[in-house]
C-alpha positions in Angstrom: -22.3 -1.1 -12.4 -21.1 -4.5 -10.7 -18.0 -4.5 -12.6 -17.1 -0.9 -11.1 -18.3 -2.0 -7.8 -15.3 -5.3 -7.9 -12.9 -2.7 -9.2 -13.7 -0.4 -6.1 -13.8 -3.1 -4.0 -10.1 -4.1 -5.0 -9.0 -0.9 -4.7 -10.1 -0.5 -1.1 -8.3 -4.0 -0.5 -5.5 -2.5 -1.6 -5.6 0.4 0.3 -6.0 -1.2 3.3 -3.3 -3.8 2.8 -0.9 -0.7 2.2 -1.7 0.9 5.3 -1.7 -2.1 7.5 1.4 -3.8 6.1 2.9 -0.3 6.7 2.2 -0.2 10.2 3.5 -4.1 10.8 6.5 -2.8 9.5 6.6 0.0 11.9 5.3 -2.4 14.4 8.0 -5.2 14.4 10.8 -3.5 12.7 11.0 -0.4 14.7 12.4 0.8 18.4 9.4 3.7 17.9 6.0 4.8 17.8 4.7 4.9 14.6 3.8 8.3 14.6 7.8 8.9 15.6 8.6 6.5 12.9 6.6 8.6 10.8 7.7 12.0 11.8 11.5 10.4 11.3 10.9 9.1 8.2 9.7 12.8 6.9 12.8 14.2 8.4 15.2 11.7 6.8 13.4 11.5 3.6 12.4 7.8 3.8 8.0 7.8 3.6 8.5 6.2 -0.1 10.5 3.6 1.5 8.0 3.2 4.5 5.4 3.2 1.7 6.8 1.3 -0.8 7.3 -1.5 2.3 4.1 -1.1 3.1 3.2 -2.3 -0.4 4.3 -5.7 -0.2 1.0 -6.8 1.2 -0.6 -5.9 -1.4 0.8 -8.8 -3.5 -1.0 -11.0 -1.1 -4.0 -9.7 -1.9 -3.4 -9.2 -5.5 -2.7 -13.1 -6.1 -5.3 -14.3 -3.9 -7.8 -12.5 -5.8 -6.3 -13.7 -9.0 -6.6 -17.4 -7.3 -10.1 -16.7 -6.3 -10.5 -16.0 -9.9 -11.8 -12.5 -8.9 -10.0 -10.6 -11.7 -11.4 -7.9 -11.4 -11.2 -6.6 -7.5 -7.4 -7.9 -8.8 -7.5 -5.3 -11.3 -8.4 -3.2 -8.4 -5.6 -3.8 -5.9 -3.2 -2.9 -8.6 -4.5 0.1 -9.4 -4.4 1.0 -5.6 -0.6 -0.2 -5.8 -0.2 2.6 -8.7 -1.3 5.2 -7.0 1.3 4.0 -4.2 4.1 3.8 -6.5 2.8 7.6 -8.0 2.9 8.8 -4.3 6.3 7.3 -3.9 7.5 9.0 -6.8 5.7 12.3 -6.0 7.8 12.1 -2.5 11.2 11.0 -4.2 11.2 13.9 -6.4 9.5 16.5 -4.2 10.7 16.1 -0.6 
């Protein structure tokens, strides 16, 4: 049960580094809101892009667990950043 709690753990992590390394990108990098950044991205076809930006974060975290010798909630970060890059792909083919 521990082991799937670090895994979960890792996985949040990574969720959470997604979605706020998305909106610092939004933040410094764009002239808009972020829910006008967002609407434009749908309408231009760019929310992988936004996402995939988003993702870069997460390497932070990944290594820093792998530093921390926490190899597990390391495991879970990266699974996080596959879902991410299946979303991605979902919106490149689909949208």
């Amino acid at each position: 049960m521990n082991r799937r709690k670090e895994i979960i753990t890792g996985f949040l992590v990574g969720i959470i580094a997604n979605t706020v390394g998305t909106l610092l990108y939004i933040i410094i990098f764009s002239d808009l809101g972020i829910s006008e950044t967002y609407n434009a991205a749908v309408e231009q076809g760019h929310v992988g892009s936004l996402l995939a930006l988003g993702a870069i974060l997460n390497l932070v975290a990944f290594f820093g667990f792998l530093r921390l010798k926490r190899d597990l909630r390391a495991r879970g970060v990266m699974i996080a950043t596959l879902l991410t890059a299946l979303i991605i792909l979902y919106y490149k083919l689909f949208h």
